[in-house]
C-alpha positions as CSV (number, residue, x, y, z in Angstrom):
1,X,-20.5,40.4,40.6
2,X,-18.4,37.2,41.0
3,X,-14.6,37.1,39.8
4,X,-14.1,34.9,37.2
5,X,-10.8,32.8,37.1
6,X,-8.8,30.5,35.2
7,X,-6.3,28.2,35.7
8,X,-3.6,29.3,38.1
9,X,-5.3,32.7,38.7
10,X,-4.8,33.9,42.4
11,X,-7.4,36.4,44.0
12,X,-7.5,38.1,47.8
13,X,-10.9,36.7,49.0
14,X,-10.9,38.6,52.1
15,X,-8.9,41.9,51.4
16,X,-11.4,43.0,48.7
17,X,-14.9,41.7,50.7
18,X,-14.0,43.3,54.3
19,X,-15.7,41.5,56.9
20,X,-16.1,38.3,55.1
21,X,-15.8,35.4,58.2
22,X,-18.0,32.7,56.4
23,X,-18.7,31.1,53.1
24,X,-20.0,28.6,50.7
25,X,-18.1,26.6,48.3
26,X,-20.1,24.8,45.6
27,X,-18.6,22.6,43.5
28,X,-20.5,21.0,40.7
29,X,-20.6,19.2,37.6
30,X,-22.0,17.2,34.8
31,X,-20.9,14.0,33.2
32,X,-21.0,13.3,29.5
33,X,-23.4,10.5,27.8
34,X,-21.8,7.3,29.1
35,X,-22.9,3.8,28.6
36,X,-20.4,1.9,30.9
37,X,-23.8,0.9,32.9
38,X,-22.7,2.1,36.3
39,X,-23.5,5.2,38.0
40,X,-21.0,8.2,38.1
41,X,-20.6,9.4,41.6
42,X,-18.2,12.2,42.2
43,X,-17.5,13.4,46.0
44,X,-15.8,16.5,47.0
45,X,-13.2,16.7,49.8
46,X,-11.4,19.1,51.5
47,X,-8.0,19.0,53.0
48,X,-6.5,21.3,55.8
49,X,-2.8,21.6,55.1
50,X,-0.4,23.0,57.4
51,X,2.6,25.0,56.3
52,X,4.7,22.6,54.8
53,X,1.1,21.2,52.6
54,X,0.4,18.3,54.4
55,X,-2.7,17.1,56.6
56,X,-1.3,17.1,60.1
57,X,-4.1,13.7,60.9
58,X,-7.2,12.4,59.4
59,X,-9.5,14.7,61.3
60,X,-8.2,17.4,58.9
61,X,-9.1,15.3,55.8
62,X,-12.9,16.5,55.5
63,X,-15.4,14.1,52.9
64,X,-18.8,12.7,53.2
65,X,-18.0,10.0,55.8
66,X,-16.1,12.5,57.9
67,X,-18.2,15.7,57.4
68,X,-16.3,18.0,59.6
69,X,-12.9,19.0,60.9
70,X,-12.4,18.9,64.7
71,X,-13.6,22.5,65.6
72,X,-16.2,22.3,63.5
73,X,-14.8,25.4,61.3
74,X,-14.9,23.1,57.7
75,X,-18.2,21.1,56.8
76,X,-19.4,19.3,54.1
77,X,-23.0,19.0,53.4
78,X,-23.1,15.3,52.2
79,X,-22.7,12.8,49.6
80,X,-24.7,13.7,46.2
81,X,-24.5,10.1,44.4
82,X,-25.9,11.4,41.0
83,X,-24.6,15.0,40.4
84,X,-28.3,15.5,38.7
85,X,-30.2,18.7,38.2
86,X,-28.7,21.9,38.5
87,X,-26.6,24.4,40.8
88,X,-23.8,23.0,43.0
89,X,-23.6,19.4,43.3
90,X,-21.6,19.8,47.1
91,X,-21.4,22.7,49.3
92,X,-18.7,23.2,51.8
93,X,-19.3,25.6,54.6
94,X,-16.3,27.3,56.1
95,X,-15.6,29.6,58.9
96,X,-12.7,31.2,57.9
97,X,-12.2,33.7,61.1
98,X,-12.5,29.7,63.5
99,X,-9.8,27.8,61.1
100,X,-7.7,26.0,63.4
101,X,-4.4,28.9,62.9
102,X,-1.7,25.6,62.0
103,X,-4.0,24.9,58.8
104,X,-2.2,27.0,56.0
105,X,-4.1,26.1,53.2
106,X,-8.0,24.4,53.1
107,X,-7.7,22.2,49.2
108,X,-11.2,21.6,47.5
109,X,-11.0,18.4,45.5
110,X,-13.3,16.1,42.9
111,X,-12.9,12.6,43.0
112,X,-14.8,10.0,41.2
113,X,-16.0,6.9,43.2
114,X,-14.7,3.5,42.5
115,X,-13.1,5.1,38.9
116,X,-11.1,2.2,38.4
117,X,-13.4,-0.3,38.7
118,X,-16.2,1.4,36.7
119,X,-13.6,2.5,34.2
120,X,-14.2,5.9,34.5
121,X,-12.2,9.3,34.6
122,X,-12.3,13.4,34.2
123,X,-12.2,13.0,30.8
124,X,-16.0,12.0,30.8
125,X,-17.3,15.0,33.3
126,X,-18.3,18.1,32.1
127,X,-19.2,22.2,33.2
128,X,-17.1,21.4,36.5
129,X,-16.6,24.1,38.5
130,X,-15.9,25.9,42.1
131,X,-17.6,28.8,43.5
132,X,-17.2,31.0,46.7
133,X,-20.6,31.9,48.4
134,X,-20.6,34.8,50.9
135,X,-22.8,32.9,53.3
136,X,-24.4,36.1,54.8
137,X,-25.4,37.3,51.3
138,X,-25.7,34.2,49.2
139,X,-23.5,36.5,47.2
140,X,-21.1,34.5,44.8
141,X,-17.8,36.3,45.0
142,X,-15.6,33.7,42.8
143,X,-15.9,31.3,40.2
144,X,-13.6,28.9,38.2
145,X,-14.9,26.7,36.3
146,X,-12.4,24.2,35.0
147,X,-12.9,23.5,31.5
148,X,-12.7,20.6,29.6
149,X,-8.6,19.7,29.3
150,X,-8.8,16.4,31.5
151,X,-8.7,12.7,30.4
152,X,-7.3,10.4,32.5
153,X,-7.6,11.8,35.7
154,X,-10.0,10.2,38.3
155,X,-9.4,13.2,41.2
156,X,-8.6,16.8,40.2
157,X,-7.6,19.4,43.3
158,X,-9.9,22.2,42.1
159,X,-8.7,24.8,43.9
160,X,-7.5,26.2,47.3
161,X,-8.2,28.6,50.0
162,X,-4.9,30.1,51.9
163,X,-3.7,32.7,54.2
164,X,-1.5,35.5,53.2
165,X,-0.5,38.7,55.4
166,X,-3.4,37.7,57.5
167,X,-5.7,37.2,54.8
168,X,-7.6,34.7,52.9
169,X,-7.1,34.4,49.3
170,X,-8.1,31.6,47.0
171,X,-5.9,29.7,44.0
172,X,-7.7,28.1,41.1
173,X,-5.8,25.1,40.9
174,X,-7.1,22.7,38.2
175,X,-4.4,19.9,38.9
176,X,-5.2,16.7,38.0
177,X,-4.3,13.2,39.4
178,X,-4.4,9.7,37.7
179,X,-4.2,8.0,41.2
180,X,-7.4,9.0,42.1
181,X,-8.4,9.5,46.3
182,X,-5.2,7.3,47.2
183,X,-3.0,9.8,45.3
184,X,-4.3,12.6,47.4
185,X,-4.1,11.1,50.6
186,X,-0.8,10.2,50.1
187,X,0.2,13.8,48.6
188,X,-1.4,15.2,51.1
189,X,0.8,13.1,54.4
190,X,-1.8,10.8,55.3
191,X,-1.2,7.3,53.8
């Protein structure tokens, strides 16, 4: 049975599942009615941080036009333009025993494509939420769905995978950003 979080909640991911080397993370979501005529299209990304929480180049910044990090240990499955039906909307595979040892932390974030120009934000999206997939099992070991507190925000950092004592835990985040994409790069040392 999965562990459920909320905001802020830490868990050990690998302590409590021994033998745990590769999962899934599904992110997905719904957006509201919306009449602005133009199609919603959220991507998810994933950053690998090093120890002081920034990407050390772009090759660590992982997204739908860059679908994996060098080694090949973070990949994401592709762009889903609509966010339609039901189940995960993205899935990022990670091999968490092959992470390159300088990357710290691995971020899972939602963006929203061109939300300026379509006048959109998080304040329209619904049910969004992050979940960790033993890959072996097709388990789910951990869930966090966000909730419904955003408004503004065109990019949220849903939540984050990191080591600890030579373990892997994960951190529901929920932090939202107003900047959108650019405000993450540029958090995250690579603008």
């Amino acid at each position: 049975m999965a562990i459920s979080l909320s905001k802020g909640q830490k868990v050990d991911l690998t302590k409590t599942n021994p033998g745990l080397t590769k999962v899934i993370v599904g992110l997905g979501w719904d957006t509201n009615k919306y009449d602005g005529g133009k199609d919603f299209d959220l991507d998810a990304s994933v950053f690998l941080l090093n120890a002081s929480g920034k990407a050390a180049s772009e090759k660590d910044f992982i997204f739908y036009n860059n679908p994996q990090n060098s080694n090949g240990s973070v990949v994401h499955s592709g762009d889903n333009r609509t966010g339609a039906g039901d189940g995960d909307d993205e899935v990022i595979k990670v091999d968490l025993s092959a992470v390159p040892q300088e990357a710290e932390k691995i971020s899972f974030c939602i963006t929203i494509h061109e939300a300026q120009e379509r006048k959109q934000s998080f304040g329209q999206v619904s049910n969004a939420y992050a979940r960790i997939v033993n890959e072996a099992t097709g388990e789910e070991v951990i869930r966090y769905d966000l909730g419904e507190d955003f408004s503004v925000e065109t990019a949220i950092v849903v939540g984050e995978l990191y080591r600890h004592s030579g373990e892997w835990k994960f951190s529901a985040v929920g932090a939202g950003y107003k900047d959108g994409l650019a405000g993450l790069v540029k958090d995250f040392g690579l603008a």
